[in-house]
LOFI-591149 format. One record per atom (N, C-alpha, C): residue number from 1; chain; atom name; x, y, z. Coordinates in nm, 4 decimals, padded with zeros to 6 digits, m for minus. Example, Ala and Ser with C-alpha at 12.3 -4.5 7.8 and 13.67 -1.06 7.14 Angstrom:
<r bati="1" tiro="A" lumtor="N" c1="01.3190" c2="m00.5690" c3="00.7800"/>
<r bati="1" tiro="A" lumtor="CA" c1="01.2300" c2="m00.4500" c3="00.7800"/>
<r bati="1" tiro="A" lumtor="C" c1="01.3200" c2="m00.3300" c3="00.7800"/>
<r bati="2" tiro="A" lumtor="N" c1="01.2850" c2="m00.2250" c3="00.7080"/>
<r bati="2" tiro="A" lumtor="CA" c1="01.3670" c2="m00.1060" c3="00.7140"/>
<r bati="2" tiro="A" lumtor="C" c1="01.2900" c2="00.0030" c3="00.7870"/>
% end
This chain:
<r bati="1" tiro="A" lumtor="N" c1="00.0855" c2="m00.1182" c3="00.0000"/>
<r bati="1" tiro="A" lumtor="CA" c1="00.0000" c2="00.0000" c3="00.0000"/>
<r bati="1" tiro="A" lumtor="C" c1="00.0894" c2="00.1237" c3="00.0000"/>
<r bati="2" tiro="A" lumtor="N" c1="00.0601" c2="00.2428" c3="m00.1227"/>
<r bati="2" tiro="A" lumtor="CA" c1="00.1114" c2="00.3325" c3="m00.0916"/>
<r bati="2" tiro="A" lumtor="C" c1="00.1019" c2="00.4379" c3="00.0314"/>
<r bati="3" tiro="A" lumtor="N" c1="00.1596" c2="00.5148" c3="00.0971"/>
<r bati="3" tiro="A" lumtor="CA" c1="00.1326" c2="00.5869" c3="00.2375"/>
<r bati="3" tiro="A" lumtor="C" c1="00.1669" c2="00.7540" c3="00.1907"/>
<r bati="4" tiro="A" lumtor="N" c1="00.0462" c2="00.7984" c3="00.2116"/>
<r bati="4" tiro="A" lumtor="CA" c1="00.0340" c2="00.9419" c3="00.1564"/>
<r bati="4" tiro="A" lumtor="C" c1="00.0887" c2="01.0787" c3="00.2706"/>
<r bati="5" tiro="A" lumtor="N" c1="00.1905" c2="01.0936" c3="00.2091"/>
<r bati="5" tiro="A" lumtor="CA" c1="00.2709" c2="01.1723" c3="00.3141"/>
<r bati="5" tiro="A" lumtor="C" c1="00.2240" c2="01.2932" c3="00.3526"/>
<r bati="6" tiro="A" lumtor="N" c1="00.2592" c2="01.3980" c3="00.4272"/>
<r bati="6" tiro="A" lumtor="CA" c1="00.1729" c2="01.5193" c3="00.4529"/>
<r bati="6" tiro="A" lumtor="C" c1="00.2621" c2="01.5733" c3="00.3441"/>
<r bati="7" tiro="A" lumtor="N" c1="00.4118" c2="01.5668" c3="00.2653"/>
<r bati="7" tiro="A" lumtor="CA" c1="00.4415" c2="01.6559" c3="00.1630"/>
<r bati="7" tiro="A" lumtor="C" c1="00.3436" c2="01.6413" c3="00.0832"/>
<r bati="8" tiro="A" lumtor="N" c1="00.2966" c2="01.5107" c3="m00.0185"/>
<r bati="8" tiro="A" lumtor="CA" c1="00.2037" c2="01.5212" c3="m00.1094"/>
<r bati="8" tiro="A" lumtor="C" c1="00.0011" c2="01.5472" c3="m00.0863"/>
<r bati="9" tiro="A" lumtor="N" c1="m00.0429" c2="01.5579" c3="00.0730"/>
<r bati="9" tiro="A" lumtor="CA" c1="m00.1346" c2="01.6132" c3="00.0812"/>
<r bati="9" tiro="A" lumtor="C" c1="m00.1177" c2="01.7654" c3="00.0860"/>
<r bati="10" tiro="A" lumtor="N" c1="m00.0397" c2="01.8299" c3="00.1050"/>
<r bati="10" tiro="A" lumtor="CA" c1="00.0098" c2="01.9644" c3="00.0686"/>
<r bati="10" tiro="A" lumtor="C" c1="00.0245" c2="02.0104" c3="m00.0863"/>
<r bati="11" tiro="A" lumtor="N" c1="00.0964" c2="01.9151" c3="m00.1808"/>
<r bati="11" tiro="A" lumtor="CA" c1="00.0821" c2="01.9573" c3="m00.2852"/>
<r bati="11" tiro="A" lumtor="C" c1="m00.0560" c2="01.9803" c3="m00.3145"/>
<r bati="12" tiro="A" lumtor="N" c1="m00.1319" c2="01.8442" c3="m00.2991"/>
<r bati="12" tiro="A" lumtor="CA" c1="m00.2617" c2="01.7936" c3="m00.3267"/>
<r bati="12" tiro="A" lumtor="C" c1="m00.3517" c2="01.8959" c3="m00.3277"/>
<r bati="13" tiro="A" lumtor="N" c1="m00.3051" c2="01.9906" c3="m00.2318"/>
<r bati="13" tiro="A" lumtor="CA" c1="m00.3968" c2="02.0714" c3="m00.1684"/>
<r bati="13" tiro="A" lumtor="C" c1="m00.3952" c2="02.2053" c3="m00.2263"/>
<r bati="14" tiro="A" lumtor="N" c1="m00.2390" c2="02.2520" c3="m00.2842"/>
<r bati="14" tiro="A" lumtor="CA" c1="m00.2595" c2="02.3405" c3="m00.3449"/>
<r bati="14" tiro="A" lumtor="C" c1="m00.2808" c2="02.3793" c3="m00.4790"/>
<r bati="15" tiro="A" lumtor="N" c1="m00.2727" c2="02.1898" c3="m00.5441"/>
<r bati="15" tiro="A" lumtor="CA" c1="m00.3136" c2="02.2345" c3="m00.6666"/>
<r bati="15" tiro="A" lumtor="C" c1="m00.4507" c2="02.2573" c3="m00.6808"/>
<r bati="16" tiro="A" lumtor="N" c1="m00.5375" c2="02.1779" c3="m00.5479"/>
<r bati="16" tiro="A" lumtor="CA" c1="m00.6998" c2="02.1780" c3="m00.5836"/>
<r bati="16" tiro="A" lumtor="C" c1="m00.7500" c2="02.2973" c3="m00.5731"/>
<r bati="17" tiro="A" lumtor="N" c1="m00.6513" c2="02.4189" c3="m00.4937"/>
<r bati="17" tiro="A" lumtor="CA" c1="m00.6387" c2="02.5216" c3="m00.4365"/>
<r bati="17" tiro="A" lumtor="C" c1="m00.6612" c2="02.6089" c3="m00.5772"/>
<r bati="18" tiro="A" lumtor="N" c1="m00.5720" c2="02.5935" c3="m00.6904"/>
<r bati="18" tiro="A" lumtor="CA" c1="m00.5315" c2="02.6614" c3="m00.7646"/>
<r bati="18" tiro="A" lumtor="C" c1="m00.6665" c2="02.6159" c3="m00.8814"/>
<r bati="19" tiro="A" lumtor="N" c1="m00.7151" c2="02.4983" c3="m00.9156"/>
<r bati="19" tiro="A" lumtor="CA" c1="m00.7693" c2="02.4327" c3="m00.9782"/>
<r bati="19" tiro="A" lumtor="C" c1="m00.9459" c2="02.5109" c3="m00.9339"/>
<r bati="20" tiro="A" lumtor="N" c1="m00.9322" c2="02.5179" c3="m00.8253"/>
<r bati="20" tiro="A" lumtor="CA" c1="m01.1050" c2="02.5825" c3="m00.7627"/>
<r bati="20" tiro="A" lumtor="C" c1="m01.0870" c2="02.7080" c3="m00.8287"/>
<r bati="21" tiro="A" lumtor="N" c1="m01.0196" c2="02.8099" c3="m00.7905"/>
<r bati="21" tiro="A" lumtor="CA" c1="m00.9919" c2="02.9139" c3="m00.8064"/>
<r bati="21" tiro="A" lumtor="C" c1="m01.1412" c2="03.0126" c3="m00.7416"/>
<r bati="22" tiro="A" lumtor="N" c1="m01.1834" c2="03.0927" c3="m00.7837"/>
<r bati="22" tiro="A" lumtor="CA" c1="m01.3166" c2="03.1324" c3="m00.7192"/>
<r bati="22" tiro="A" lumtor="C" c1="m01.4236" c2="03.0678" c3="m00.7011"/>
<r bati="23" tiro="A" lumtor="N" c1="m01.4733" c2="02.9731" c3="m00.7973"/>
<r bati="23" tiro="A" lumtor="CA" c1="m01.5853" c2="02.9082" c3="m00.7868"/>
<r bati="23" tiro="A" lumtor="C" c1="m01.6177" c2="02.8150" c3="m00.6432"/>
<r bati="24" tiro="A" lumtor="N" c1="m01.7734" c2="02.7941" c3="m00.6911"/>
<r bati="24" tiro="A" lumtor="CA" c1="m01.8722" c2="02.7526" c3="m00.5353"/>
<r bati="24" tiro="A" lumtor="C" c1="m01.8822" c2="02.5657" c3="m00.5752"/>
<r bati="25" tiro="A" lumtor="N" c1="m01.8294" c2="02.5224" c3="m00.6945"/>
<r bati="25" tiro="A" lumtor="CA" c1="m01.8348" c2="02.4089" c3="m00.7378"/>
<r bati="25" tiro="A" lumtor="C" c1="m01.7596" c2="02.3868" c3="m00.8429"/>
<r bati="26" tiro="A" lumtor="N" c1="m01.6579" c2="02.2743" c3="m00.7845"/>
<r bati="26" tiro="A" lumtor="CA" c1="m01.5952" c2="02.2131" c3="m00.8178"/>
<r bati="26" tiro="A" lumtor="C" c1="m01.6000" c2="02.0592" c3="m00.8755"/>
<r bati="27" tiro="A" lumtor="N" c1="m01.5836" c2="02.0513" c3="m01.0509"/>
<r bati="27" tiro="A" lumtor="CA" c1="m01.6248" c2="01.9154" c3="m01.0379"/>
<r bati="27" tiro="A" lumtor="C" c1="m01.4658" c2="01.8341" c3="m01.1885"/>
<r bati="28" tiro="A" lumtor="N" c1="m01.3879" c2="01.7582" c3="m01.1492"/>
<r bati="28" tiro="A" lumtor="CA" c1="m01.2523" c2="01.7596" c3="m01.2490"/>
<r bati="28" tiro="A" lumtor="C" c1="m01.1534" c2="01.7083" c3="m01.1820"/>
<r bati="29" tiro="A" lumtor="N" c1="m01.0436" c2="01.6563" c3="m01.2165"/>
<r bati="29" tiro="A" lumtor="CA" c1="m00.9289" c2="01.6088" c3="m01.2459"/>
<r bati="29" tiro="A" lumtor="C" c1="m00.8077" c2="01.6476" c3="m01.2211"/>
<r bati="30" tiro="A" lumtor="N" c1="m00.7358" c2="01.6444" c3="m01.1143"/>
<r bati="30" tiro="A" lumtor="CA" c1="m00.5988" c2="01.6840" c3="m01.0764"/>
<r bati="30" tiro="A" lumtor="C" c1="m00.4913" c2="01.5794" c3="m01.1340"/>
<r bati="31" tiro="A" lumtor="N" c1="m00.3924" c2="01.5581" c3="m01.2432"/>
<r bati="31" tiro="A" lumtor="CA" c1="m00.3309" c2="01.4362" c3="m01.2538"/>
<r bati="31" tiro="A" lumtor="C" c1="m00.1837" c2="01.5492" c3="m01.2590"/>
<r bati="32" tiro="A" lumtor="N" c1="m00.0726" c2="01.4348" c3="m01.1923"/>
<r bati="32" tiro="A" lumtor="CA" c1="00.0128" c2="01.5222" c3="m01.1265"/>
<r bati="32" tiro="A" lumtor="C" c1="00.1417" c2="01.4207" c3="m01.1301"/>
<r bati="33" tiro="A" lumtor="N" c1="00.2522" c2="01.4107" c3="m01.1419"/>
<r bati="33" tiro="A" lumtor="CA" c1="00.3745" c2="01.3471" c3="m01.0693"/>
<r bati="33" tiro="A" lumtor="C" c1="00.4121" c2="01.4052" c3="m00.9335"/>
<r bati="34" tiro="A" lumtor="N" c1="00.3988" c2="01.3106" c3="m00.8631"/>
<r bati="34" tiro="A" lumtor="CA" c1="00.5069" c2="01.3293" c3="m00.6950"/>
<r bati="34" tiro="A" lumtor="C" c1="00.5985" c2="01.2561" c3="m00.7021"/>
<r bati="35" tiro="A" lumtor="N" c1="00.7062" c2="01.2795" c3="m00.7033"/>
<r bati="35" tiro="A" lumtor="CA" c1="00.8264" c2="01.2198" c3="m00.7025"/>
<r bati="35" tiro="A" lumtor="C" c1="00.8074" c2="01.0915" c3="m00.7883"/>
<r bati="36" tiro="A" lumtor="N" c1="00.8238" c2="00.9901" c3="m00.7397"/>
<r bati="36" tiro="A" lumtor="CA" c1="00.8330" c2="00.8756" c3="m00.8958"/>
<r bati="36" tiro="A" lumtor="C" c1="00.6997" c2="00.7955" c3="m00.9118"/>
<r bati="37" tiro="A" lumtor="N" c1="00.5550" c2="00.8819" c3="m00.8295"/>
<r bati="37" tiro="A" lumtor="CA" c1="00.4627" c2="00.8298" c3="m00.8207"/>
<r bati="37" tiro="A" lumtor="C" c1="00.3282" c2="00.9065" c3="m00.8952"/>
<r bati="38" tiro="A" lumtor="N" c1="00.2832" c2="00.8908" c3="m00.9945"/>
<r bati="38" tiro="A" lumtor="CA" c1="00.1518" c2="00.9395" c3="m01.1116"/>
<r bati="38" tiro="A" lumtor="C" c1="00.0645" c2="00.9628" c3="m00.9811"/>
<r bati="39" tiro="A" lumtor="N" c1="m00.0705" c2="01.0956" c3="m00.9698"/>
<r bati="39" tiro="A" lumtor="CA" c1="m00.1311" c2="01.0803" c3="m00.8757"/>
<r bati="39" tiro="A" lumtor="C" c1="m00.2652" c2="01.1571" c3="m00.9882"/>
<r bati="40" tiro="A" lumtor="N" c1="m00.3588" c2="01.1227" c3="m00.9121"/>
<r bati="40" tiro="A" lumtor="CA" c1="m00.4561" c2="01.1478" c3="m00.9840"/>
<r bati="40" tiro="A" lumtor="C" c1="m00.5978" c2="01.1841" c3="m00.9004"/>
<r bati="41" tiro="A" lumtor="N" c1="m00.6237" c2="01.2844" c3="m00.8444"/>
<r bati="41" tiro="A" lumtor="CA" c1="m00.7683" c2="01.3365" c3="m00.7867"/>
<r bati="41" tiro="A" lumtor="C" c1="m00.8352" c2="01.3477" c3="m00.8866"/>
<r bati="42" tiro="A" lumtor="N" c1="m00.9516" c2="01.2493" c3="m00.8544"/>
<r bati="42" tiro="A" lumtor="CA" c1="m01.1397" c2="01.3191" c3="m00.9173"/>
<r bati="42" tiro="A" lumtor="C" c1="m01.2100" c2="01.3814" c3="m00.8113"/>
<r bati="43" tiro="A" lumtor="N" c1="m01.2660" c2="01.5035" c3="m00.8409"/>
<r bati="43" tiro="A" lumtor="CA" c1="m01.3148" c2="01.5490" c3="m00.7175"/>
<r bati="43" tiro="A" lumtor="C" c1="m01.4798" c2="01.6102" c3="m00.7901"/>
<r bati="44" tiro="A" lumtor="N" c1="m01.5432" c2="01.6037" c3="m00.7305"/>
<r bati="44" tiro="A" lumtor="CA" c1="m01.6760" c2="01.6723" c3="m00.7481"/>
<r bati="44" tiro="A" lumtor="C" c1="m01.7271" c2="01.6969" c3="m00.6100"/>
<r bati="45" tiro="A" lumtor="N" c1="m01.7255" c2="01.8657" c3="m00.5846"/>
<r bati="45" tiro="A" lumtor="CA" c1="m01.7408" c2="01.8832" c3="m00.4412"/>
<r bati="45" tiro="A" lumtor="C" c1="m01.8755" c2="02.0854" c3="m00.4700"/>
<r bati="46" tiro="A" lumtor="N" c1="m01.8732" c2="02.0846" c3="m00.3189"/>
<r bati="46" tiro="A" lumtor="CA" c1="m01.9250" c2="02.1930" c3="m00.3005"/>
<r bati="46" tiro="A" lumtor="C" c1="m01.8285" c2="02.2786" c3="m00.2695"/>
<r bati="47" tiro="A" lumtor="N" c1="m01.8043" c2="02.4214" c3="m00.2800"/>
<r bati="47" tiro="A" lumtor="CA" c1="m01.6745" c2="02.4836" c3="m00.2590"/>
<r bati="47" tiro="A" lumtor="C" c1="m01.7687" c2="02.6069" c3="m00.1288"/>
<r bati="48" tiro="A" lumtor="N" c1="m01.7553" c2="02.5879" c3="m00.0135"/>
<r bati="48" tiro="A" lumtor="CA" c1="m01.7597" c2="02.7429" c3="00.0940"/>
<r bati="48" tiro="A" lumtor="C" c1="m01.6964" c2="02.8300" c3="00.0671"/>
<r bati="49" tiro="A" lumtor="N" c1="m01.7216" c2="02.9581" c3="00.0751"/>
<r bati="49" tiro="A" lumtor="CA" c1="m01.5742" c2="03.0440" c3="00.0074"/>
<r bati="49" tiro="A" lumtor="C" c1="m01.6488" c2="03.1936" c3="00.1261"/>
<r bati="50" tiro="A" lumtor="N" c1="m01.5292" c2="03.2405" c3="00.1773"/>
<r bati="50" tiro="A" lumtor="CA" c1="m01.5958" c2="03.3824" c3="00.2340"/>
<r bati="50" tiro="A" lumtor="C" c1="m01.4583" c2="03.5112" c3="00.2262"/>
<r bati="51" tiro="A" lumtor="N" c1="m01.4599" c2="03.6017" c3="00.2231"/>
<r bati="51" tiro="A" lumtor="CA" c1="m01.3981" c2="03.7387" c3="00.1709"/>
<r bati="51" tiro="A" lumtor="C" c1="m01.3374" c2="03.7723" c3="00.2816"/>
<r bati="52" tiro="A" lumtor="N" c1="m01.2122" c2="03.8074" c3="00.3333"/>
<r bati="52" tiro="A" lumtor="CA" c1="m01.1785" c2="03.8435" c3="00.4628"/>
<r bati="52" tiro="A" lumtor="C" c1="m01.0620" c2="03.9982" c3="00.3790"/>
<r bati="53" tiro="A" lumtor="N" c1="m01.1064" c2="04.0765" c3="00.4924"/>
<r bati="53" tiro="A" lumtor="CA" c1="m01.0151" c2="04.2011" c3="00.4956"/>
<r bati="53" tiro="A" lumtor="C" c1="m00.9008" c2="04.2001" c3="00.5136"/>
<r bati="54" tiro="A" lumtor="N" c1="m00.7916" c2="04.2215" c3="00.4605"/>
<r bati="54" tiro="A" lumtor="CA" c1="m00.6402" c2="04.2109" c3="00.5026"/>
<r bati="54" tiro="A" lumtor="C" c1="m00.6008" c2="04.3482" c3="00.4987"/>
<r bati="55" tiro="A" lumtor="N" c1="m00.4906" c2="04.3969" c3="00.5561"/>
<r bati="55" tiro="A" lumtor="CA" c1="m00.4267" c2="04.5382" c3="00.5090"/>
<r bati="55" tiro="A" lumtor="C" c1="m00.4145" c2="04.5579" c3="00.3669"/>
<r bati="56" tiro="A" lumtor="N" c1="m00.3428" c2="04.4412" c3="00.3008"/>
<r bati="56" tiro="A" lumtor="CA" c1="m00.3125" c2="04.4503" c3="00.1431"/>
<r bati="56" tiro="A" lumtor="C" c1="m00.4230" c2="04.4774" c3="00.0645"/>
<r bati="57" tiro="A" lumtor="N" c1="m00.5390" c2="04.4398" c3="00.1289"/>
<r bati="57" tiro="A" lumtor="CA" c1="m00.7030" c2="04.4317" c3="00.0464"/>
<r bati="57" tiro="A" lumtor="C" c1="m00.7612" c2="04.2611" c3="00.0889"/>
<r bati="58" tiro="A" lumtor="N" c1="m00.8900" c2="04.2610" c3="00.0310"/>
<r bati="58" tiro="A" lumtor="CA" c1="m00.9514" c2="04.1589" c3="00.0610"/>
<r bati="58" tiro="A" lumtor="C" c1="m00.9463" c2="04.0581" c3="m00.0203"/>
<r bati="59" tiro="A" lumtor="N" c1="m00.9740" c2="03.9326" c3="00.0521"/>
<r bati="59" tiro="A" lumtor="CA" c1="m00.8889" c2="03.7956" c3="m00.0393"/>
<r bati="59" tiro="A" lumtor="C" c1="m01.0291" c2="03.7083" c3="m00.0146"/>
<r bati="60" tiro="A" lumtor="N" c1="m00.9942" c2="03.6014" c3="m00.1040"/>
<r bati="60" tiro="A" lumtor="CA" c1="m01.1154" c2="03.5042" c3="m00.0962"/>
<r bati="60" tiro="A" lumtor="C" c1="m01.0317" c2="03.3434" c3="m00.0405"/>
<r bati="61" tiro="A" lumtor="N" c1="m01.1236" c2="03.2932" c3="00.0544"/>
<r bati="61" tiro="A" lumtor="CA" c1="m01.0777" c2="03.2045" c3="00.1205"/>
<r bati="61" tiro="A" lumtor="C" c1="m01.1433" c2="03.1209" c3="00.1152"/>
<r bati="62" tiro="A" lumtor="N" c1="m01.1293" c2="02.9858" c3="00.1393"/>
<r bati="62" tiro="A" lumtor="CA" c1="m01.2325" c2="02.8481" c3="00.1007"/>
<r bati="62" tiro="A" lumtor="C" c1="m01.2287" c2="02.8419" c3="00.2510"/>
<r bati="63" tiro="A" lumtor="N" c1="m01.3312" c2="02.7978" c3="00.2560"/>
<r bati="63" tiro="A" lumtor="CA" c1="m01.4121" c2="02.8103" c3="00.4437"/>
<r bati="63" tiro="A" lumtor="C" c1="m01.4140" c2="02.6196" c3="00.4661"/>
<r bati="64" tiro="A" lumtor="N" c1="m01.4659" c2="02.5845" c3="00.3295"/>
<r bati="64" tiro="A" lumtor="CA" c1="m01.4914" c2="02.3812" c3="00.3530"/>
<r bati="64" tiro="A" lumtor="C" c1="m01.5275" c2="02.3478" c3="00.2135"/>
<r bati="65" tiro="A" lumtor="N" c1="m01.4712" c2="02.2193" c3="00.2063"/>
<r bati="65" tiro="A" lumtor="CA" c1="m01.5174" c2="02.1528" c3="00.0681"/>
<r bati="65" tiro="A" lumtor="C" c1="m01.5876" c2="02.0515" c3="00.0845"/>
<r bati="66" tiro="A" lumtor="N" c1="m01.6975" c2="02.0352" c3="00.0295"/>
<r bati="66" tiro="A" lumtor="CA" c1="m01.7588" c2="01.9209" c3="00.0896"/>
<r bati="66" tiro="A" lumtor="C" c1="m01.7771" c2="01.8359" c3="m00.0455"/>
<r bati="67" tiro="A" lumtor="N" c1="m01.7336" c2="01.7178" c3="m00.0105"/>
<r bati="67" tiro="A" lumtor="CA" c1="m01.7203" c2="01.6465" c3="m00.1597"/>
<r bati="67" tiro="A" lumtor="C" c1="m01.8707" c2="01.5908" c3="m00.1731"/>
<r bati="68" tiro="A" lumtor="N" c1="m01.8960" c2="01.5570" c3="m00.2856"/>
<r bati="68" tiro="A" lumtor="CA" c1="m01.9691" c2="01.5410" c3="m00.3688"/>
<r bati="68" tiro="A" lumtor="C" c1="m01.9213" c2="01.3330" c3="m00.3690"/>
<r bati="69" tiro="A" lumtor="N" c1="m01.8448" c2="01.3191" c3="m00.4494"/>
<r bati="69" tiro="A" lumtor="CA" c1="m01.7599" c2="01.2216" c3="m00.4955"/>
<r bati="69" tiro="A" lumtor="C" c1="m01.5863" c2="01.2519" c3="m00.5024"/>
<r bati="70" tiro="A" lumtor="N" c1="m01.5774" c2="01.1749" c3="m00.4669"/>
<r bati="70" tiro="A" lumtor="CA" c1="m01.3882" c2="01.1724" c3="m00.4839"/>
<r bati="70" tiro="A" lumtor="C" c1="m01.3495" c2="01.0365" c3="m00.4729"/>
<r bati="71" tiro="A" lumtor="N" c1="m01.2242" c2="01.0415" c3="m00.5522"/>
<r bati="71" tiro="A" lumtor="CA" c1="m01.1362" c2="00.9467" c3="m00.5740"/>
<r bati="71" tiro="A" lumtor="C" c1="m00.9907" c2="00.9927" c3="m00.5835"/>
<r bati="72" tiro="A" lumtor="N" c1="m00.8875" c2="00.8991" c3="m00.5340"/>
<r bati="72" tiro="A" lumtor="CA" c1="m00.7885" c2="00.9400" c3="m00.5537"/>
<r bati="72" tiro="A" lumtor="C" c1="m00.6822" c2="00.8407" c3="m00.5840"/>
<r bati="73" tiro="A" lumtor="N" c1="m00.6247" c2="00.8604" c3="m00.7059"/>
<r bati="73" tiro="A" lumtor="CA" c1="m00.5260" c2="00.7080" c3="m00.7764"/>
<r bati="73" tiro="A" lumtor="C" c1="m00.4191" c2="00.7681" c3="m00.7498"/>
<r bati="74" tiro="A" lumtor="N" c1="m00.3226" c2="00.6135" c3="m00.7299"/>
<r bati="74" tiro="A" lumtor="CA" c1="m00.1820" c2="00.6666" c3="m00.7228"/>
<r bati="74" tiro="A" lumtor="C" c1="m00.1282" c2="00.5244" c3="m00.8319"/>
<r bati="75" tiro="A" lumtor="N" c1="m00.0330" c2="00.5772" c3="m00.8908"/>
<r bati="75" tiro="A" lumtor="CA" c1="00.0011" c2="00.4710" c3="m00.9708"/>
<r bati="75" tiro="A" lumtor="C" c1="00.2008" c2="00.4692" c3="m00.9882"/>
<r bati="76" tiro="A" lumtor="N" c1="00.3290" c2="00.3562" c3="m01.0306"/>
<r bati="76" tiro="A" lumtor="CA" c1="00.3700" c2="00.4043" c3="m01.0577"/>
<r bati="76" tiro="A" lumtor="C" c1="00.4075" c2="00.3143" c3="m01.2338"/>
<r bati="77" tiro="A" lumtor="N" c1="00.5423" c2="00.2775" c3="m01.2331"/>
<r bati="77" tiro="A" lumtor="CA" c1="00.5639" c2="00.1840" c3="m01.3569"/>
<r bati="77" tiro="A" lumtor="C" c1="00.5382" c2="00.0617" c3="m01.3301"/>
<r bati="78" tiro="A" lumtor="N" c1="00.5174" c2="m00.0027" c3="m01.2493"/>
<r bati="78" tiro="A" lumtor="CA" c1="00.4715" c2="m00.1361" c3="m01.2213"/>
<r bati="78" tiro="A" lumtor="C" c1="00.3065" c2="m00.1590" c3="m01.2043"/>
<r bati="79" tiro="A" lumtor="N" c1="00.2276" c2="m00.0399" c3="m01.2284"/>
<r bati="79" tiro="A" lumtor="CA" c1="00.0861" c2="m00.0152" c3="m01.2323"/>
<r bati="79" tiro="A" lumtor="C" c1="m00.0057" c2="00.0491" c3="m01.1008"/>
<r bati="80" tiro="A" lumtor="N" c1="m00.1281" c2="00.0167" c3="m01.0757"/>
<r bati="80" tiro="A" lumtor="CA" c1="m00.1769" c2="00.0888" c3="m00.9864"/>
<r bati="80" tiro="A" lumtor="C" c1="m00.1827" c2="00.0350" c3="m00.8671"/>
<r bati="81" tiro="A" lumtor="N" c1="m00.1976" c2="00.1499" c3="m00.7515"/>
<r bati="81" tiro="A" lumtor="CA" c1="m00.1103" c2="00.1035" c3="m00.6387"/>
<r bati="81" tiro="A" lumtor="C" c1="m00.2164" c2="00.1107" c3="m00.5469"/>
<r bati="82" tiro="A" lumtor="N" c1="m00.2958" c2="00.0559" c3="m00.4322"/>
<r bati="82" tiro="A" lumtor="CA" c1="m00.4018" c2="00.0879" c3="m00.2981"/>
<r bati="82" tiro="A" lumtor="C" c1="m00.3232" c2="00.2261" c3="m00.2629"/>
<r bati="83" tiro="A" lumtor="N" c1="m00.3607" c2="00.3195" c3="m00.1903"/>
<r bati="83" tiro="A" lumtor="CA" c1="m00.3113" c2="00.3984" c3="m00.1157"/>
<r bati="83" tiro="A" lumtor="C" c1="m00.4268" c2="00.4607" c3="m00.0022"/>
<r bati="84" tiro="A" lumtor="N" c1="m00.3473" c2="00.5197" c3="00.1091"/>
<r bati="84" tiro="A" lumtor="CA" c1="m00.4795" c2="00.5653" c3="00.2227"/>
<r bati="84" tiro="A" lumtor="C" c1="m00.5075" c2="00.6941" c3="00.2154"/>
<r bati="85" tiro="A" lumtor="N" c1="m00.5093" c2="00.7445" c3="00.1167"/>
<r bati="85" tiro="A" lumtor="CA" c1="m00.5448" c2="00.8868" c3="00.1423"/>
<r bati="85" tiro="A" lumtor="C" c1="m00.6914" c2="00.8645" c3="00.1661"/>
<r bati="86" tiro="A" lumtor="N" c1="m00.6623" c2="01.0235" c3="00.2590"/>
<r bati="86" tiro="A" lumtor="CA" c1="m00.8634" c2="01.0224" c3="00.3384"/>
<r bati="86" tiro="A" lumtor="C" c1="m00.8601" c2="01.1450" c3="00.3413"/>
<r bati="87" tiro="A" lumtor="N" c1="m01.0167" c2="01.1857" c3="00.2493"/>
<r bati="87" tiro="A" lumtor="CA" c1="m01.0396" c2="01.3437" c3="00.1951"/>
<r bati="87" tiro="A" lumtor="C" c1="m01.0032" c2="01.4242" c3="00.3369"/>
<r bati="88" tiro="A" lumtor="N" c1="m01.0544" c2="01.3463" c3="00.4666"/>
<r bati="88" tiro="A" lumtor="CA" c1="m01.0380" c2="01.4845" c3="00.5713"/>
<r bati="88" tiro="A" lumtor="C" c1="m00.9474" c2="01.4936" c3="00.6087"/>
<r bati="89" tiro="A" lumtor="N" c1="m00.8576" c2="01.4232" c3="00.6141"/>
<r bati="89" tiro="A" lumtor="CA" c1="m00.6658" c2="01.4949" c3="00.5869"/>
<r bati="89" tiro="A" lumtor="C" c1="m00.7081" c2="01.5858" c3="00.4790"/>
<r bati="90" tiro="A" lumtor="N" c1="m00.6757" c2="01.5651" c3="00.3780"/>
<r bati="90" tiro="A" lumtor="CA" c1="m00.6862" c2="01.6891" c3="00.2642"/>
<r bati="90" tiro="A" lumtor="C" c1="m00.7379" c2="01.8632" c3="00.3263"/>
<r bati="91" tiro="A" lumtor="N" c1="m00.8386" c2="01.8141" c3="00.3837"/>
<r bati="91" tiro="A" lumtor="CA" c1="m00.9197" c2="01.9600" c3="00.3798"/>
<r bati="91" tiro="A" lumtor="C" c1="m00.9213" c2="01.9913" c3="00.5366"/>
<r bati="92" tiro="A" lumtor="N" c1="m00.8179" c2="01.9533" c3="00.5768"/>
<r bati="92" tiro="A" lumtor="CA" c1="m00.7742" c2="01.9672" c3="00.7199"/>
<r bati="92" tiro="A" lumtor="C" c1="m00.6668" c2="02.0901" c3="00.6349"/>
<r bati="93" tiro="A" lumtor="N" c1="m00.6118" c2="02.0723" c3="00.5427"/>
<r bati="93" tiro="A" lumtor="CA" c1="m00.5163" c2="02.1957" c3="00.5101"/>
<r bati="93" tiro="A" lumtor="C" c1="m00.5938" c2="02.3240" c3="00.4292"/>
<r bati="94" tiro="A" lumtor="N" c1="m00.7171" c2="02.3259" c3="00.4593"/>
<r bati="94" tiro="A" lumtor="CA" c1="m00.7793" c2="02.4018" c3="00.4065"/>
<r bati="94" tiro="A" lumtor="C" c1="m00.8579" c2="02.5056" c3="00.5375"/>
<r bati="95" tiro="A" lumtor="N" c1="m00.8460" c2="02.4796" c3="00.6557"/>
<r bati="95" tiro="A" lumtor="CA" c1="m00.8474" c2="02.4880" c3="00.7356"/>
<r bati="95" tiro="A" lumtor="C" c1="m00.8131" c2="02.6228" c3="00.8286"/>
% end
């Protein structure tokens, strides 16, 4: 079984980060290399999002994602691999 490290729930997190971008729904495909391992999020979720004031100006922040459906493959050259990722790690860095 592969073991999903907190480096690659961090990536994980900021590509879904980058991938949401403003929207309230999220529904698509993260496919990615981590080190010598293919990774692949399906996500179809609800996106929370709320506006907070900073000195610099106001920013938009994801409040919770609440999935819909998800999946998450990890694969490498010898084919596809079990792994434990669990969405609420993920969105524990969203947090």
């Amino acid at each position: 079984m592969y073991s999903i490290s907190s480096q690659l729930y961090e990536e994980t997190a900021r590509r879904l980060r980058d991938a949401i971008g403003g929207r309230s729904y999220f529904s698509g495909s993260l496919d990615f290399v981590f080190e010598d391992t293919e990774c692949r999020l399906t996500l179809s979720a609800v996106i929370y999002t709320s506006r907070r004031e900073m000195p610099e100006g106001a920013i938009t922040v994801i409040d919770d994602i609440v999935p819909v459906w998800w999946e998450f493959r990890t694969s490498d050259e010898n084919g596809e691999m079990l792994n434990d990722f669990s969405f609420s790690a993920l969105k524990e860095l969203f947090a």
